[in-house]
C-alpha positions in Angstrom: -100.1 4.5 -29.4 -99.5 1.2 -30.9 -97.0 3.7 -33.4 -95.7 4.3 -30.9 -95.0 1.6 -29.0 -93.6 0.0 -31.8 -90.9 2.5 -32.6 -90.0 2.2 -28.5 -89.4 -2.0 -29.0 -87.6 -1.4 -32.1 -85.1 1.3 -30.5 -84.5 -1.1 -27.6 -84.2 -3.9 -29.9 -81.8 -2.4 -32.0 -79.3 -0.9 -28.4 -79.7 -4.4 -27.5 -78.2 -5.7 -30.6 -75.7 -3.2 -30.3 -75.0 -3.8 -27.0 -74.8 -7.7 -27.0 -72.8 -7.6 -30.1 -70.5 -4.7 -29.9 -67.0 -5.5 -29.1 -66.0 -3.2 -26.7 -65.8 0.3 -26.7 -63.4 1.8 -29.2 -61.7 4.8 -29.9 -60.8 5.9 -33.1 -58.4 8.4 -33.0 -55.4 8.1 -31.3 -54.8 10.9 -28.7 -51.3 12.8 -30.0 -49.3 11.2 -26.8 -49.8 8.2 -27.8 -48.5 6.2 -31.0 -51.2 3.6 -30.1 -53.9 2.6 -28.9 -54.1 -1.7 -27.9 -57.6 -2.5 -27.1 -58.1 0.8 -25.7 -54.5 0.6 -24.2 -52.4 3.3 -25.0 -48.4 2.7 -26.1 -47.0 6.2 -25.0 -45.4 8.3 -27.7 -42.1 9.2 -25.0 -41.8 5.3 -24.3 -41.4 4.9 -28.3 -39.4 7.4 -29.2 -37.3 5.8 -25.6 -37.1 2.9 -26.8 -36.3 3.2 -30.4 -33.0 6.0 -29.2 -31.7 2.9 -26.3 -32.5 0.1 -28.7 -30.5 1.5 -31.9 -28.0 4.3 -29.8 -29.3 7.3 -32.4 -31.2 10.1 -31.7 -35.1 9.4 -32.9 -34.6 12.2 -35.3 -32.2 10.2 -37.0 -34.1 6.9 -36.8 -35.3 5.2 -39.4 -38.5 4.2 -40.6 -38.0 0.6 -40.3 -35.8 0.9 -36.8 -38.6 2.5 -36.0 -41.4 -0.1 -37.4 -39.3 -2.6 -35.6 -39.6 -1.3 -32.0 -43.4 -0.6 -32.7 -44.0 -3.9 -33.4 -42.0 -5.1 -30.3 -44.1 -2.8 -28.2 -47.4 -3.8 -29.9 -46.4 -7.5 -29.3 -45.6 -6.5 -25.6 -49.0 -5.0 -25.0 -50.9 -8.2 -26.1 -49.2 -10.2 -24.5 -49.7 -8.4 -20.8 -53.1 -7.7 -21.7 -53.3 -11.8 -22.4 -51.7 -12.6 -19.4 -54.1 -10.6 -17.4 -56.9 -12.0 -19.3 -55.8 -15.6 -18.5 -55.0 -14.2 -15.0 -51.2 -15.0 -15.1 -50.5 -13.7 -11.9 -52.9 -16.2 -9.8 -50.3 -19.1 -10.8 -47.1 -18.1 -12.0 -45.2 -16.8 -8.9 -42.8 -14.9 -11.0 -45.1 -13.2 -12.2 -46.6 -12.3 -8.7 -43.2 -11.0 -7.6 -42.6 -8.9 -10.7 -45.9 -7.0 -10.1 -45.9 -6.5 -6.0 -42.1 -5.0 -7.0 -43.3 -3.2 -9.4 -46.4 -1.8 -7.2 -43.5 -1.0 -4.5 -41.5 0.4 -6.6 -44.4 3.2 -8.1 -45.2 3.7 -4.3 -41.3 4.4 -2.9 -41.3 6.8 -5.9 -41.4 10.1 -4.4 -39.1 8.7 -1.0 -36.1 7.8 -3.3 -36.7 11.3 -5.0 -36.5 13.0 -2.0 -33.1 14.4 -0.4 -33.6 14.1 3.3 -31.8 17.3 4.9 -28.4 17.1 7.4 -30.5 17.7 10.4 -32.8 15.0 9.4 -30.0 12.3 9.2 -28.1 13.6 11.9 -31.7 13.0 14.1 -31.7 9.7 12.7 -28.1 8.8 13.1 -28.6 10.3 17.3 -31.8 7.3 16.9 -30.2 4.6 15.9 -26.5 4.7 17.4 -26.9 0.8 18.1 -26.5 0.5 14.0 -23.3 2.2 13.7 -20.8 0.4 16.0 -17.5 -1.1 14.6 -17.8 -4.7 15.3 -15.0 -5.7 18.0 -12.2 -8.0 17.1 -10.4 -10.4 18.9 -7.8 -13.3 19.4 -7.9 -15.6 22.3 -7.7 -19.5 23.2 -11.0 -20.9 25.1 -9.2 -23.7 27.3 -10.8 -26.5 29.9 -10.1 -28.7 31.8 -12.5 -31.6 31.2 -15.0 -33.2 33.0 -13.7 -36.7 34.0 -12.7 -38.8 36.6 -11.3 -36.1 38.6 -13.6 -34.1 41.0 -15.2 -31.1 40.6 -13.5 -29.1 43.1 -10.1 -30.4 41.6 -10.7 -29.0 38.1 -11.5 -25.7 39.6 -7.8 -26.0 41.3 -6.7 -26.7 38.4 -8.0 -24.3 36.5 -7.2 -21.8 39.1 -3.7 -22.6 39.3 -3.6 -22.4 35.9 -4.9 -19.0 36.0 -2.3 -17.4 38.7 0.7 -19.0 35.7 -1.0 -17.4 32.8 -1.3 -14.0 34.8 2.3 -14.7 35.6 2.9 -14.6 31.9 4.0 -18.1 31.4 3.2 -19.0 27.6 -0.2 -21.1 27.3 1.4 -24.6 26.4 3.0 -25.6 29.3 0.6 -24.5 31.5 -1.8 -26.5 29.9 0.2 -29.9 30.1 1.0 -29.2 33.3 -2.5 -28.7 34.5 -4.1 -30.9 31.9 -6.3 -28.0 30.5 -7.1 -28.5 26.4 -8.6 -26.2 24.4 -12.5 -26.1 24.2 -12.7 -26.9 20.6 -15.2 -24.4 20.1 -12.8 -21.8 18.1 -11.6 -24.4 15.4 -10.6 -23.8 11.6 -10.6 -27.0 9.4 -9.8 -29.0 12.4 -7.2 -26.8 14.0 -7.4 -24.4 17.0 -8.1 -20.9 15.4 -6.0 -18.4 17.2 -6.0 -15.7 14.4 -8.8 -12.7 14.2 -12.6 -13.2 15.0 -15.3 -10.7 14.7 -17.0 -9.8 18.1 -20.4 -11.5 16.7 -18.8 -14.8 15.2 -16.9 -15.4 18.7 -20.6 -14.5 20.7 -22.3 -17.5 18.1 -19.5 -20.0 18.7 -19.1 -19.6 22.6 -21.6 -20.3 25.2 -23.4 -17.3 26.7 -21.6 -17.6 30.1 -17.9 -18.1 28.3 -18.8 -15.3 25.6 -19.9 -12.7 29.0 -16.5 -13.3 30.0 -14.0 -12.9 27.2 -16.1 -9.8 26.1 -14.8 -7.7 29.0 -11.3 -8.6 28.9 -8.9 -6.9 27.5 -5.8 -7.6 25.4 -3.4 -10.0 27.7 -5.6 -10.5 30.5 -6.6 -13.9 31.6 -10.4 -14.5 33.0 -11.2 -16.3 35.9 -12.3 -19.9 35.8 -15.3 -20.7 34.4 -17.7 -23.7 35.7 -19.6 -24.9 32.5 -21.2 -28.4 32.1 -18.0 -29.7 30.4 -15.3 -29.0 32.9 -14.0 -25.4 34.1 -13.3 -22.8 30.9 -10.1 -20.4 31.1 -10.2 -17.4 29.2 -6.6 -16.6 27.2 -7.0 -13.1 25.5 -4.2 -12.4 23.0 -5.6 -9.7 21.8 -8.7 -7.8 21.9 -9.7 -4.7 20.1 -13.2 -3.1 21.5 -16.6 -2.5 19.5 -16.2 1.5 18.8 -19.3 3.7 18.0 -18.7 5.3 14.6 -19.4 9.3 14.8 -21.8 10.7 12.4 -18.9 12.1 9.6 -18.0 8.2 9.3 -21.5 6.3 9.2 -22.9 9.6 6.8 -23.3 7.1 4.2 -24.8 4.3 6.0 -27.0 6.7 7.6 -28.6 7.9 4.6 -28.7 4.3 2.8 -30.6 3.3 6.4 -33.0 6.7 6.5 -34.0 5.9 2.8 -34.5 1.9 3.5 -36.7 2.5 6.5 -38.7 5.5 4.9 -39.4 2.7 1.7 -40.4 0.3 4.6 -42.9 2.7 6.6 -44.6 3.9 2.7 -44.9 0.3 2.3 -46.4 -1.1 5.6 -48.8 1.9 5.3 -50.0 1.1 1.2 -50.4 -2.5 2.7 -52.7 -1.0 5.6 -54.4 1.2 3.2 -54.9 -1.7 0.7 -56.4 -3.9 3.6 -58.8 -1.4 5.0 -60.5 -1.1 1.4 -60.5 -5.0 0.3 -63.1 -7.5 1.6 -61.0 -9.9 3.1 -62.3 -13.3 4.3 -60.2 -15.8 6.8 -60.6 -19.1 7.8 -61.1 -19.8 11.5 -57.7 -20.8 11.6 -56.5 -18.0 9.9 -58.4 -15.2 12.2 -56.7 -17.0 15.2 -53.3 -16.2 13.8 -54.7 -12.7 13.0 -55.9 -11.8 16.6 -52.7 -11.6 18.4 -51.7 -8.2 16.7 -55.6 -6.5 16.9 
């Protein structure tokens, strides 16, 4: 027994040894896809034989052996120095680094979307989804004019502005009615200091207007003249010189918007649903500030 015993302390004695001392596990023959093996890390033999044909423009076959020693090197160099960097845990600090690998990550998991050719029918249904995305932004040209606020009453700068109103429908050109009626222009549609009366998108002329002034010139069309407009700073008259609509684009126009659109929100759903995935496996702790912020959405 005491044989015994012995032998049984001098077995664990020497896997202990081994154990405590060993380096790491270590392969020591290099499977034949690979032309390396890094700590157990292995350099594909198709990313070599890639590299060394875009690196040098020649077929591997025609390679040689120090073009070929050189990329090697390069690539064994490469592999130390990510498996360093995750060592030393490079990501937790170094932000480019962070962004590199959550691209990366989203990039391996929109892999099969981007692969895949969604059929006619299946853009058509999106197109018939998301018509709102696929309208021609309107264009116009038009002069926002006022007549102040000032020592005049109220009700006399709506007459003003009024009158003003029945000339332009008239067709009398915009200057004389406006020294006439003392109406200037709003200021709001300038260029480098000077009153812009060429071409404006739909969208820039809703951001520079007021909501109320904006509602107004959007239904008029080419010519026509709005009615007066009561607005903190005096009464707004609408001049539209010309005016062409929004227009929905059919589907033969907006087919290659439609498919750039189908594949971006496809990447975005495979995403969102990786990141939901990811969450419902990780242990996640949050401050008490931070679970306030999360318990809106729940």
């Amino acid at each position: 027994m005491a044989f015994f015993s012995l032998g049984a302390l001098l077995g664990l004695a020497i896997a202990g040894y081994g154990l405590f001392t060993a380096k790491g596990t270590r392969s020591h023959a290099v499977p034949p896809e690979d032309v390396a093996l890094v700590n157990n890390r292995p350099i594909l033999r198709s990313d070599f034989m890639t590299q060394v044909q875009a690196q040098f423009a020649t077929p591997f076959a025609e390679s040689t052996p120090q073009q070929r020693k050189s990329v090697l090197d390069d690539m064994l160099a490469e592999e130390l120095q990510v498996q360093r960097g995750l060592e030393i845990d490079l990501p937790n600090f170094d932000p480019d680094v962070r962004t590199a690998m959550v691209a990366g990550v989203q990039l391996e998991i929109t892999a099969d979307v981007m692969a895949q050719q969604p059929t006619d029918e299946q853009l058509r249904r999106y197109y018939e989804a998301n018509k709102g995305k696929y309208v021609i932004d309107g264009v116009l040209r038009m002069r926002d004019l006022v007549a102040k606020s000032g020592p005049a009453t109220t009700t006399d700068q709506a007459m003003a502005a009024q009158q003003a109103v029945t000339a332009l429908r008239a067709g009398m050109p915009p200057e004389p009615i406006m020294q006439r009626y003392r109406l200037e222009d709003s200021g709001a549609l300038m260029d480098a200091g000077h009153v812009d009366t060429g071409e404006i998108f739909e969208f820039a002329a809703k951001a520079k207007l007021g909501p109320k002034v904006y509602a107004a010139a959007a239904t008029l069309r080419s010519g026509q003249v709005s009615d007066p407009i009561g607005q903190s700073d005096g009464t707004h008259v609408i001049v539209m010189l010309e005016h062409r609509m929004p227009a929905q684009q059919d589907y033969a126009a907006a087919a290659d918007k439609v498919w750039t659109d189908y594949k971006i929100d496809a990447q975005a759903r495979v995403r969102e649903a990786n990141v939901r995935y990811l969450r419902s496996r990780a242990d996640i702790l949050l401050s008490t500030d931070a679970r306030a912020l999360e318990a809106p959405a729940r």
